[in-house]
MARGUVO-926608 format. One record per residue (C-alpha): residue number from 0; x, y, z. Coordinates in steps of 0.2 Angstrom, whole numbers. Example, Ala and Ser with C-alpha at 12.3 -4.5 7.8 and 13.67 -1.06 7.14 Angstrom:
// residues 2
(rec 0, (62, -22, 39))
(rec 1, (68, -5, 36))
***
This chain:
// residues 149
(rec 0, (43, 98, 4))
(rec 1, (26, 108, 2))
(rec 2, (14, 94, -4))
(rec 3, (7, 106, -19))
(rec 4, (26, 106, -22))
(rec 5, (28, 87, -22))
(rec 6, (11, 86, -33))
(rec 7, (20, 101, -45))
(rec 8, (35, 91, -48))
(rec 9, (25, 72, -52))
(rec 10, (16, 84, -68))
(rec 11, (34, 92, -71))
(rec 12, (41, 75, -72))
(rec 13, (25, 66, -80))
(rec 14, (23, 78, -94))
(rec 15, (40, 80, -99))
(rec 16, (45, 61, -100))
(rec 17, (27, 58, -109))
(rec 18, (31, 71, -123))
(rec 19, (48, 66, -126))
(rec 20, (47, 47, -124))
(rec 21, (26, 41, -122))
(rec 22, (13, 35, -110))
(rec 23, (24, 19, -104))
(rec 24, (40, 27, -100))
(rec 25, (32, 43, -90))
(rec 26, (22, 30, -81))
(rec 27, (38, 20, -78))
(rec 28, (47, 33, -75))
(rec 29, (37, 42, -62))
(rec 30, (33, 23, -54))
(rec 31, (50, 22, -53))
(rec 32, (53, 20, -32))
(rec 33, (37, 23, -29))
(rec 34, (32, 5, -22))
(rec 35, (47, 6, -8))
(rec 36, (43, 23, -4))
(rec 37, (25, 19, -2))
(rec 38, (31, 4, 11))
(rec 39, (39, 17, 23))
(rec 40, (24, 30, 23))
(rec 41, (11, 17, 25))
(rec 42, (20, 2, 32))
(rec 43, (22, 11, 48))
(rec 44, (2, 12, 50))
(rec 45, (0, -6, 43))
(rec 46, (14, -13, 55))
(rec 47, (6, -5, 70))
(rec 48, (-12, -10, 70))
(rec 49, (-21, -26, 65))
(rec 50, (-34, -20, 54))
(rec 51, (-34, -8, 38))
(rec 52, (-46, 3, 47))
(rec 53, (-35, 4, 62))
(rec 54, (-19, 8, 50))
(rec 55, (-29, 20, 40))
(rec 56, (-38, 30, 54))
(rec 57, (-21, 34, 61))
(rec 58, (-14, 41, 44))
(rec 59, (-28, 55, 44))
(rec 60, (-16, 66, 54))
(rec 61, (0, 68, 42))
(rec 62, (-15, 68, 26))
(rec 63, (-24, 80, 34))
(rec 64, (-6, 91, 34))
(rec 65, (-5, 87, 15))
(rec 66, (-21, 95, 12))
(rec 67, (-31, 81, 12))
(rec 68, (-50, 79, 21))
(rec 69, (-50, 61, 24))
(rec 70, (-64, 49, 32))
(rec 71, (-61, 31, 35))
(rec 72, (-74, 19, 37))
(rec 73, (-72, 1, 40))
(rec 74, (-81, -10, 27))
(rec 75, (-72, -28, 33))
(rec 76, (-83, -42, 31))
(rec 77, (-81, -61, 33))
(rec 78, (-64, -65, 28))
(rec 79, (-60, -49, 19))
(rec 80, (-49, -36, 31))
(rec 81, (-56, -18, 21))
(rec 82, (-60, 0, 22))
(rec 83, (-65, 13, 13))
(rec 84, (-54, 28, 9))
(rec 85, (-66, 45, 6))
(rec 86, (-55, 60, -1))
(rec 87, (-65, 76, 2))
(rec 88, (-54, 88, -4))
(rec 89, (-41, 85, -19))
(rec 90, (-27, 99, -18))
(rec 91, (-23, 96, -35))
(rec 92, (-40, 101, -42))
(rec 93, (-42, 113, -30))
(rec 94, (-27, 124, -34))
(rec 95, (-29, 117, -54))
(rec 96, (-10, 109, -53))
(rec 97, (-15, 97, -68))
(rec 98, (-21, 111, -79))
(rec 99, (-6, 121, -78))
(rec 100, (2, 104, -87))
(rec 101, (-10, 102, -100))
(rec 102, (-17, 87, -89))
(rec 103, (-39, 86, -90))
(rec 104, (-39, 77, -74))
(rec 105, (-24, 76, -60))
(rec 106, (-30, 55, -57))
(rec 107, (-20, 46, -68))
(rec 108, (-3, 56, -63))
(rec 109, (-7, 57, -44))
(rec 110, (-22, 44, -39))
(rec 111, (-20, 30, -52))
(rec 112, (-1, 27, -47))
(rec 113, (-2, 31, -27))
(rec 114, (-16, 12, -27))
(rec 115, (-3, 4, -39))
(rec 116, (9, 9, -30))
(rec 117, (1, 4, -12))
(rec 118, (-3, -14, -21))
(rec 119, (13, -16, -26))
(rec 120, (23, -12, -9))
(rec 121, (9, -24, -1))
(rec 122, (6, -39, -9))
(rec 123, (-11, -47, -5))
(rec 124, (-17, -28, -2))
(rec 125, (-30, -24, -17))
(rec 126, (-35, -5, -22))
(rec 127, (-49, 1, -30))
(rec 128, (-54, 20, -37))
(rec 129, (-72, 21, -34))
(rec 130, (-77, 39, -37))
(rec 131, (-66, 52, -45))
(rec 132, (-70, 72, -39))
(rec 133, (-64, 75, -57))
(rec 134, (-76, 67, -63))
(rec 135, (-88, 76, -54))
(rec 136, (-92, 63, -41))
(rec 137, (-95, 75, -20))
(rec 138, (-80, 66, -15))
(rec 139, (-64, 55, -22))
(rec 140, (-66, 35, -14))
(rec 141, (-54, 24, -12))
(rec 142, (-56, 4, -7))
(rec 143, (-44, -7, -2))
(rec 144, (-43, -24, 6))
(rec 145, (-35, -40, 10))
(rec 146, (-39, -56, 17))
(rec 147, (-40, -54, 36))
(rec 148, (-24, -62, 44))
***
């Protein structure tokens, strides 16, 4: 599926279930799957290298296919396995997906459930939006870590 497509159909979904039933079942309802489907496309990375960093920089490839401009950087630190996730382009603001939907920003939908869903398929692994291009931040920044194993 065309990931402007896949990004489309998450507002489709999102904004129908939240007029006709609320905030908690169009989060529920879109969460729905998401924390397995999360540990096939990023389980494979994490399963073949040690380190976040490691699992991460090999996912720039298929990110950068879904129209993504990702940089890794490798913040670990004493016990603490981490990295930070830098976003430089945002498909969905970029092409305006969100507005079409009546949404002012595409994070909740799209950002704020991929890190739940990524702490949920990995227990131990904590996520953490730092900067938002919606909210006029240069770049979207994502932290995650674990305890090193």
């Amino acid at each position: 599926m065309n990931p402007l497509d896949m990004f489309r159909e998450k507002f489709v979904v999102y904004r129908k279930v939240l007029d006709e039933a609320g905030e908690n079942k169009a989060w529920d309802t879109l969460f729905d799957g998401y924390p397995e489907r999360q540990r096939k496309n990023m389980g494979k990375f994490l399963e073949k290298h040690p380190t976040l960093a490691e699992a991460f920089s090999d996912a720039v490839a298929p990110y950068k296919q879904i129209g993504m401009d990702m940089e890794v950087v490798d913040i670990s630190n004493n016990d603490i396995d981490g990295v930070l996730e830098i976003q430089r382009a945002c498909p969905c603001l970029k092409f305006g997906i969100h507005s079409d939907f009546k949404f002012d920003k595409p994070c909740h939908v799209i950002c704020e459930m991929d890190v739940a869903a990524t702490q949920a398929a990995f227990p131990g692994l904590k996520g953490t939006i730092l900067s938002r291009m919606a909210d006029g931040d240069c770049v979207c920044m994502f932290k995650y870590e674990r305890k090193k194993k």
